[in-house]
C-alpha positions in Angstrom: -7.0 26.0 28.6 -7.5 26.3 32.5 -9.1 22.4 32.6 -6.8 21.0 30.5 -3.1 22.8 31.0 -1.3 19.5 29.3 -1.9 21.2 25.6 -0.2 24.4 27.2 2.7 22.0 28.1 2.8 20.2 24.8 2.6 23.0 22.8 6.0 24.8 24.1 7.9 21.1 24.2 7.1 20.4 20.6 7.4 24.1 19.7 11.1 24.0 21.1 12.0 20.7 20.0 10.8 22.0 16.0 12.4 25.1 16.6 16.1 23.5 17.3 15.2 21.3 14.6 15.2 24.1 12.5 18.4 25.5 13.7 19.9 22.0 13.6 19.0 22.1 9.7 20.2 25.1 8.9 17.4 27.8 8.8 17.5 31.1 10.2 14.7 31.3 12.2 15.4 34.6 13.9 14.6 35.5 17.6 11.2 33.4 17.5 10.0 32.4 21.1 6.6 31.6 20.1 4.6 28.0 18.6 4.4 30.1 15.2 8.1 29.9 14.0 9.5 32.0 11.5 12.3 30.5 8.9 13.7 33.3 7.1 14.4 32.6 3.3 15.1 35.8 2.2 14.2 35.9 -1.1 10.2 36.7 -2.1 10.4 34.4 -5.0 12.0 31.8 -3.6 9.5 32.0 -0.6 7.0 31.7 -3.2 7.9 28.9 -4.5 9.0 26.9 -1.2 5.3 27.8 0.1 3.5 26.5 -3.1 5.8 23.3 -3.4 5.0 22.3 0.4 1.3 22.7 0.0 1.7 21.1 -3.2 2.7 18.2 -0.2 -0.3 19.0 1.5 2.3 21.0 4.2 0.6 24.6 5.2 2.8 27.3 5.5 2.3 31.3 5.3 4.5 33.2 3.0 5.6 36.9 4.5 7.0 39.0 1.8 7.4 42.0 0.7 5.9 44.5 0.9 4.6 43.4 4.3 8.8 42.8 5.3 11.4 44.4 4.1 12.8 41.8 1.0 15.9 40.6 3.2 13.3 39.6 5.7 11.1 37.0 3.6 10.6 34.3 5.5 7.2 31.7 5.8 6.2 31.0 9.1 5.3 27.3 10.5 2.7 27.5 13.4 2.4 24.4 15.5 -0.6 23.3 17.6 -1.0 20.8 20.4 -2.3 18.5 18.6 1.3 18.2 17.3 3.4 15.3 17.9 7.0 15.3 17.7 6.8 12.4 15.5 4.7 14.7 13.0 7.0 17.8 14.0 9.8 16.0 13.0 8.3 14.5 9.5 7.5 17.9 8.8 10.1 19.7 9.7 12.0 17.0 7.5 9.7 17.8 4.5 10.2 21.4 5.0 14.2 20.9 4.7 14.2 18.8 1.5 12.1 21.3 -0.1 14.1 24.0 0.9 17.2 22.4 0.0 15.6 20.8 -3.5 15.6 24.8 -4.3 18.9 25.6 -3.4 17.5 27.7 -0.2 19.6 25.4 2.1 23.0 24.3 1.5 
């Protein structure tokens, strides 16, 4: 990190670029300032099933549901790295919505 600063760079551009992507497409995605961004679903089944169906696209995501958050507050979380692109941010993120709105979690 102190010889090569550049990834510390990257990392926030493509973390805020994917994050107003996200708002752009609809999610929720709370007060996140950080390169792990949380979309909220709401629904532990739902985020269940959106989690199995993107790995299922060989897309990683963590499901939080309850009991670890309350059940209005289930949500997966999508962590970048800096060996992120935009062009990848912005495939996935695009994955990520058509899932979401395959299962009637986005309008």
């Amino acid at each position: 990190m102190v010889s090569e600063p550049e990834r510390i760079s990257h990392l926030w551009d493509i973390s805020h670029y994917a994050l107003k992507a996200f708002k752009e497409m609809g999610f929720d995605t709370g007060k996140s300032e950080t390169p792990i961004i949380p979309l909220f679903i709401r629904d532990d089944i739902k985020s269940l099933i959106l989690t199995k169906v993107l790995l299922a696209d060989g897309i990683f995501v963590n499901p939080v549901v309850s009991p670890a958050v309350p059940k209005e507050d289930c949500l997966i979380r999508y962590s970048l790295m800096a060996t992120h692109t935009k062009g990848t941010g912005g495939y996935l993120s695009g994955k990520i919505t058509k899932a979401a709105k395959a299962l009637k979690i986005l309008g």
